[in-house]
C-alpha positions in Angstrom: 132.7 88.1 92.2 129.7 88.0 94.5 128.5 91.8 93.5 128.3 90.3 89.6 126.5 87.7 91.6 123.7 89.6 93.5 123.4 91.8 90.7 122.4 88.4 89.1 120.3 87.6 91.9 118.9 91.2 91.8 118.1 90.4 88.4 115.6 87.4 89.0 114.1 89.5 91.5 113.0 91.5 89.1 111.3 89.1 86.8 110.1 87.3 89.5 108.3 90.1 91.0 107.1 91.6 87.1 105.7 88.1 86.9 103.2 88.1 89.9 103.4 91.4 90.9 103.6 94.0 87.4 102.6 97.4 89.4 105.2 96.8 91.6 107.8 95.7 89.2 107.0 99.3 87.6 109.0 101.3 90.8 112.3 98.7 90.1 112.6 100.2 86.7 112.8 104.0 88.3 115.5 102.7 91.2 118.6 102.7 91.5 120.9 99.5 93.0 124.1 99.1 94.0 126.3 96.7 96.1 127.8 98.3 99.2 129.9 96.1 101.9 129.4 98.9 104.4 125.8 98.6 104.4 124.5 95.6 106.9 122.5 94.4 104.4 120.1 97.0 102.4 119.2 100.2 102.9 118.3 103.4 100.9 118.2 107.2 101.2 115.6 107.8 98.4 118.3 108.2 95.5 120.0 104.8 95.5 119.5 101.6 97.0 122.5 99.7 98.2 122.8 96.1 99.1 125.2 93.4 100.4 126.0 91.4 98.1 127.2 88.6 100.8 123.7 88.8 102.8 122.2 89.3 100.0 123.0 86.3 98.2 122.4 84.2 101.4 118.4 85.0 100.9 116.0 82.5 100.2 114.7 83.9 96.4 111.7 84.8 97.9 112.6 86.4 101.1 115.3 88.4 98.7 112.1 89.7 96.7 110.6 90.4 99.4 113.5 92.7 100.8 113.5 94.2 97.2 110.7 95.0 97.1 110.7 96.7 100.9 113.6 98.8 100.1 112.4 99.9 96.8 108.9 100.8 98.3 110.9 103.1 101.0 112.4 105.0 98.4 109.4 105.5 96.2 107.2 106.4 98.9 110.0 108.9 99.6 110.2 108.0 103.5 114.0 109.1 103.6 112.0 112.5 102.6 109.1 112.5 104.9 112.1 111.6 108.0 112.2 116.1 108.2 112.8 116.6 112.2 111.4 113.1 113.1 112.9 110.4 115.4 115.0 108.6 113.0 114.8 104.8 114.5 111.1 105.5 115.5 110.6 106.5 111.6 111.9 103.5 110.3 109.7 101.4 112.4 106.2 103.5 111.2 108.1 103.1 107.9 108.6 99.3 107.9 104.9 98.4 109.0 103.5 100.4 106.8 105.6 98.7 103.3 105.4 95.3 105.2 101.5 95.9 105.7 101.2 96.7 101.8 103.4 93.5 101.2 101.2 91.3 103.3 98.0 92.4 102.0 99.3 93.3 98.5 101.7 90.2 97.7 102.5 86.7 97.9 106.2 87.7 98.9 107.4 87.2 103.1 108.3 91.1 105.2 111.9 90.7 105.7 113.7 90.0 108.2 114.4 92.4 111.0 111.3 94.9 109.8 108.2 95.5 112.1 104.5 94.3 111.3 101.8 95.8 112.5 100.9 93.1 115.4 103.8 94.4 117.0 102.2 97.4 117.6 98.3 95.9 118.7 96.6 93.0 117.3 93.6 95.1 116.0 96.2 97.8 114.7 95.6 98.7 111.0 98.2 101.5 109.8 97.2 104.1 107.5 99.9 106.3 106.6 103.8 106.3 108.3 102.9 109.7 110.1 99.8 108.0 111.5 102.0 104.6 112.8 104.4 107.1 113.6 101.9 109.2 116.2 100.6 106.0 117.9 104.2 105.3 118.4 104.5 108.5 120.2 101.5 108.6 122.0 101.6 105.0 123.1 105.4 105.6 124.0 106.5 102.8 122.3 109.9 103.3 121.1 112.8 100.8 119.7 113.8 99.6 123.1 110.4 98.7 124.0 109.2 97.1 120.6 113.1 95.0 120.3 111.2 92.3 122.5 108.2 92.4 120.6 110.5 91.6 117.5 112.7 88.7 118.7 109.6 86.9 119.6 108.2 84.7 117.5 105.2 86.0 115.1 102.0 84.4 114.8 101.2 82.4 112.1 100.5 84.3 108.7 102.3 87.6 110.3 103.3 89.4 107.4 102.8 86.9 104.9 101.2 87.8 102.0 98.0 86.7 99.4 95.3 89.1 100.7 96.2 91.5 97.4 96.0 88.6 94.7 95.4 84.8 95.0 98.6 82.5 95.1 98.8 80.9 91.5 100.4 77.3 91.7 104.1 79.0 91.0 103.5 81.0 94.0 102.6 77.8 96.3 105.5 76.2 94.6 107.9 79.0 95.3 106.1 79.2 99.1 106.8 75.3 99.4 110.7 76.0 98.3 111.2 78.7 100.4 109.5 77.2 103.4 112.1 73.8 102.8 115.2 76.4 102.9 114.4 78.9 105.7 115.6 76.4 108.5 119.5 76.8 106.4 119.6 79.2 104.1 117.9 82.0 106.3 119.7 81.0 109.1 123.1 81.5 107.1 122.1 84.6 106.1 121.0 86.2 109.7 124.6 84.6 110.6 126.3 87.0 108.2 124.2 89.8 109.0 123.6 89.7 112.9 126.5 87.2 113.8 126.7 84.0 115.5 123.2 84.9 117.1 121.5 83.2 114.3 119.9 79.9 115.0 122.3 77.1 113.4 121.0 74.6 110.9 119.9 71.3 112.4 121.7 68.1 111.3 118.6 65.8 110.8 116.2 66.4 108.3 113.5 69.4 110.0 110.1 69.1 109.6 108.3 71.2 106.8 106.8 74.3 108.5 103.2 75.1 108.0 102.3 76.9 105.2 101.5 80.5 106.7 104.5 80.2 109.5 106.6 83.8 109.7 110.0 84.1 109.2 111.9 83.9 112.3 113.1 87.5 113.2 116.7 88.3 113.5 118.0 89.7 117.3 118.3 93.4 115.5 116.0 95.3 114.0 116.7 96.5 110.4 117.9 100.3 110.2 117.1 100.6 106.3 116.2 104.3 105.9 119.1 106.8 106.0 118.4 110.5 105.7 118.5 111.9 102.1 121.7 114.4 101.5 120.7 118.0 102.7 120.8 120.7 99.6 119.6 120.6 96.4 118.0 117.8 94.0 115.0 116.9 96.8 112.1 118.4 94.6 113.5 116.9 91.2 113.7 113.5 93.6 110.2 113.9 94.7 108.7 114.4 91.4 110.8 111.2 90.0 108.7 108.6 92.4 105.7 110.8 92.6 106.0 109.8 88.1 106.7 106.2 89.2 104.0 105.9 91.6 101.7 107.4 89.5 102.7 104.8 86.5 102.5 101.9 89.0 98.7 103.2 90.5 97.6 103.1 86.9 99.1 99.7 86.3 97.5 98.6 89.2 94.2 99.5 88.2 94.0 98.1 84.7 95.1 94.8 86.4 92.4 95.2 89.4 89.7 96.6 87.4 86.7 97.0 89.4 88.1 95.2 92.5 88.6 97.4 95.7 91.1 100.0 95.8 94.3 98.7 97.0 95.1 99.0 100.9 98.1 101.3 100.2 96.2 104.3 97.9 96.5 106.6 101.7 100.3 106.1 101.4 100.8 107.1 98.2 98.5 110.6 98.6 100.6 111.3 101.5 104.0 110.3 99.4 102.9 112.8 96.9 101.3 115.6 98.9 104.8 117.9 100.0 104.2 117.7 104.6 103.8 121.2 105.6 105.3 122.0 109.2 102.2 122.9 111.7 103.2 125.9 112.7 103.8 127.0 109.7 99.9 126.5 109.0 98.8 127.7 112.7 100.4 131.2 111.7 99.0 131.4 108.5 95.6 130.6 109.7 95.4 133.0 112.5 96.8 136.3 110.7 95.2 135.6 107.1 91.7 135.9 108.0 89.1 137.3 105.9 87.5 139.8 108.4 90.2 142.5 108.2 89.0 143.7 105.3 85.9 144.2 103.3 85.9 144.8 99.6 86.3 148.6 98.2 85.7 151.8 100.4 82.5 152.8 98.1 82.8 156.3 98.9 86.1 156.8 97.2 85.2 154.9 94.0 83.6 157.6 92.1 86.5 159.2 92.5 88.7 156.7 90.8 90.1 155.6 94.4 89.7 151.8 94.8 90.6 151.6 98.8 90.0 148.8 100.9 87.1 149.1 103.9 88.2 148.7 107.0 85.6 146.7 108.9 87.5 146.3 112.7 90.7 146.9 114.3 91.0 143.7 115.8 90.5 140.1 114.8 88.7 137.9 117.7 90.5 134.6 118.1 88.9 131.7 120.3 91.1 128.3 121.1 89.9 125.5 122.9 92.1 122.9 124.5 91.3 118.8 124.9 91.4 118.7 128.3 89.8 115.0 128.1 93.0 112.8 127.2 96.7 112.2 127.4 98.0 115.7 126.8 101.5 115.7 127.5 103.1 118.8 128.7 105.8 119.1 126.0 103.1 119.2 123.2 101.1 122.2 125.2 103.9 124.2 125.9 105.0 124.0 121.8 101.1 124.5 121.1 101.4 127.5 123.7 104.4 128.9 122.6 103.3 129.2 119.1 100.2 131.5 120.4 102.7 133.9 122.2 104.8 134.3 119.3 101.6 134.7 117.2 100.2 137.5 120.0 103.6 139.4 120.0 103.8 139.6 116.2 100.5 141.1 115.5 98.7 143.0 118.6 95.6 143.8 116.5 94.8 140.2 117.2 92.9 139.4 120.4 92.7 135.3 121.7 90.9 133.9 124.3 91.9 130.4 125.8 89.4 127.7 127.2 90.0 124.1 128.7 87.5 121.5 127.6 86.5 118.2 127.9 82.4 117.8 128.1 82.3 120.8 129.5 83.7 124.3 129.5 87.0 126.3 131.4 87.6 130.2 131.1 88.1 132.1 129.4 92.1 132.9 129.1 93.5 136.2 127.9 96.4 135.1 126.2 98.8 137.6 126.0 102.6 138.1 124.5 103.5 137.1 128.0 100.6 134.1 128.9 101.5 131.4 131.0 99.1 128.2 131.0 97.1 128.1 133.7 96.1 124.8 135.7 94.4 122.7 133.0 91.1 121.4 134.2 88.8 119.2 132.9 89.6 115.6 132.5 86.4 113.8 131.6 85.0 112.9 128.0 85.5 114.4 124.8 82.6 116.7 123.3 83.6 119.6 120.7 79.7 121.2 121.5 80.1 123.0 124.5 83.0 125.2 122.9 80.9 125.8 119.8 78.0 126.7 121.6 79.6 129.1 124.2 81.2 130.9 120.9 77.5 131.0 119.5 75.8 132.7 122.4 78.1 135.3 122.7 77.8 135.8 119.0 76.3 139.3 119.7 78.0 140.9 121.9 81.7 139.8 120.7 82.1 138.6 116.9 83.5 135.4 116.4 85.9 135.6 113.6 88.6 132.2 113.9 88.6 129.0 116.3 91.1 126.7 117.0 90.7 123.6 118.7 93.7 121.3 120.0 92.8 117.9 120.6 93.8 114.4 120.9 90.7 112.7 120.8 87.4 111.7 119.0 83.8 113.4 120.5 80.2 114.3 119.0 80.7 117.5 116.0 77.9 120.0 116.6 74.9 119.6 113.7 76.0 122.4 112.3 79.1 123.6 111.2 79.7 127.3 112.5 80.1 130.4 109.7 83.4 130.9 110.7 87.1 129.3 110.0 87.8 126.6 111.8 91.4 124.9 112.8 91.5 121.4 114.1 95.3 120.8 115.8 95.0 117.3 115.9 97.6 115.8 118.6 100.1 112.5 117.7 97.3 109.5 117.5 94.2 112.1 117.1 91.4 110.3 114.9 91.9 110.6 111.3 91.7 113.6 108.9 89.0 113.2 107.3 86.6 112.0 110.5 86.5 115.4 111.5 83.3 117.1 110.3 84.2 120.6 109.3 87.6 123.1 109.1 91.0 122.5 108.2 93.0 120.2 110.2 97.0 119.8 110.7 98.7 117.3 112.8 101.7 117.5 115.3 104.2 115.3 114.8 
């Protein structure tokens, strides 16, 4: 009886969010829902969502939308994908400020309850895609046992509420007002089915009405809502699915905003639909595919119908600087310098020099199949010119033909980009992709 019931209730979701929210009603028609008593109270692994009916049905109607519509944006935005090696738990939380931050700014609906905002994290914090939240997470060390205080406690006012996207019509006050007069019981029998007899109880007298912008009270346990997608086939046909949806729901979005600003979660989607490719994968690729080895055709064996390739050198010149400036932790350096051994015992033509940097320059560092990391030195600033200019000066007595620089921080770009292929390793909280002035850049995670 009470699964025909939240399917029901599932139901006026639905309308309720194709009525103020159509671009996001668009991703409900490509899910899939189902009732689960096993599940706590929603979760999804980017095929299905499931739900409990029970808790379910105990939600205010628009803190039920508002968990809808969180769930469903976890599938479409394939984070039970993008979890690969990751921290599960720490995922979720990058996952859940990044849909409650698109929520909030996008909607008139409430984050529900359980899920992490982005104060939690800073009060100037503004999240850009789950593998950014997800590095300031690691960098900051702030993991579930540290933020589970930071949740319990109350919000500020307007935390996670929404309006920024599109203006409150007079249903939307009306449905605010409604909610805001059932939160103190219904919410508070919901939490009591969910998280036990933790939940606040309802008063007996008549409570007074909350202000208009208050947040919902968070529950004492977070919600675990992402679980990772079945290993083995069916992942790229699942990928292409949302990345249709998405697509639908950007375009509806744009007929309806036409000419207003792009919407706050466009970063989200381009990382939804752009496959993550491992670092190292890209740090080995870079470093043997390099486009000094060879030079066109050997012209003294064409008229002779023999189209060889020119050898120009036996060896390709490597240079890698590290950040010396920041928090570098030791795991991250050893990975970083592992990959570099591996790279020099696989291809010996290849010859790398190391330097430590911060505003000025350390070394250099034969590295070798066998190359242990010195004592880092350094510890100042941040300034990518020194490294860049060394390289430069020594431009004719040893060609420059690949750099690599490993940082975790933001410093002055020289004027001019060099004439040779660049690789930025940016470390977990680095500055953002596309702040860095020239090369390719990947990102540890």
């Amino acid at each position: 009886m009470s699964d025909c019931a939240a399917l029901e209730a599932l139901s006026r979701c639905k309308i309720r969010l194709r009525q103020r929210h159509p671009y996001f009603a668009v991703l409900t028609l490509f899910a899939i829902y189902r009732t689960d008593p096993e599940v706590a109270l929603a979760d999804t692994d980017g095929r299905e969502v499931r739900l409990n009916a029970d808790a379910f049905l105990a939600l205010p109607d628009t803190v039920a939308t508002g968990l809808l519509l969180h769930v469903t944006l976890h599938a479409a935005l394939l984070h039970p994908l993008r979890l690969s090696g990751r921290n599960p738990a720490l995922w979720n939380i990058a996952c859940d400020v990044i849909v409650n931050h698109i929520i909030g700014t996008q909607t008139t609906f409430p984050v529900p309850p359980g899920s992490y905002v982005a104060a939690h994290l800073g009060e100037r914090f503004v999240p850009q895609t789950a593998e950014h939240v997800y590095e300031y997470l690691l960098k900051h060390r702030l993991g579930a046992d540290q933020l589970a205080a930071k949740l319990n406690a109350p919000q500020a006012a307007g935390a996670g509420q929404g309006g920024a996207g599109d203006a409150p019509d007079a249903s939307a006050a009306d449905g605010a007002a409604r909610a805001g007069q059932t939160r103190t019981s219904g919410l508070s029998a919901a939490m009591a089915k969910r998280f036990g007899a933790r939940a606040a109880p309802a008063q007996a007298e008549v409570p007074a009405p909350p202000a208009p912008a208050a947040a919902l009270p968070a529950p004492p346990a977070p919600l675990r809502d992402i679980r990772a997608p079945q290993a083995g086939k069916g992942n790229e046909a699942l990928r292409l699915h949302w990345e249709s949806a998405l697509v639908k729901a950007r375009d509806q979005a744009g007929a309806r905003r036409s000419g207003k600003q792009r919407s706050s979660w466009d970063k989200e989607l381009d990382a939804a639909c752009q496959p993550q490719i491992d670092w190292r994968s890209v740090l080995w690729r870079f470093t043997i595919q390099t486009p000094t080895d060879f030079a066109g055709l050997d012209n003294r064996f064409v008229h002779a119908g023999l189209y060889l390739e020119s050898l120009v050198q036996e060896t390709v010149n490597i240079d890698v600087a590290i950040d010396t400036s920041g928090s570098i932790g030791a795991a991250e350096l050893e990975q970083f310098a592992s990959e570099l051994r591996a790279i020099m015992s696989s291809y010996p033509h290849i010859v790398c020099r190391m330097f430590f940097c911060d505003t000025a320059l350390y070394g250099p560092y034969e590295v070798t199949a066998d190359f242990r990391l010195p004592r880092a030195r350094g510890g100042g600033g941040t300034d990518f010119r020194p490294f860049f200019a060394a390289l430069e000066r020594q431009r004719g007595e040893r060609q420059v033909d690949a750099a690599i620089y490993f940082t975790d921080g933001e410093g002055p770009f020289p004027e001019t980009p060099p004439n040779y292929p660049v690789l930025w390793v940016a470390l977990p909280g680095a500055i953002a992709s596309d702040s860095f002035s020239f090369g390719q850049v990947i990102r540890m995670a």
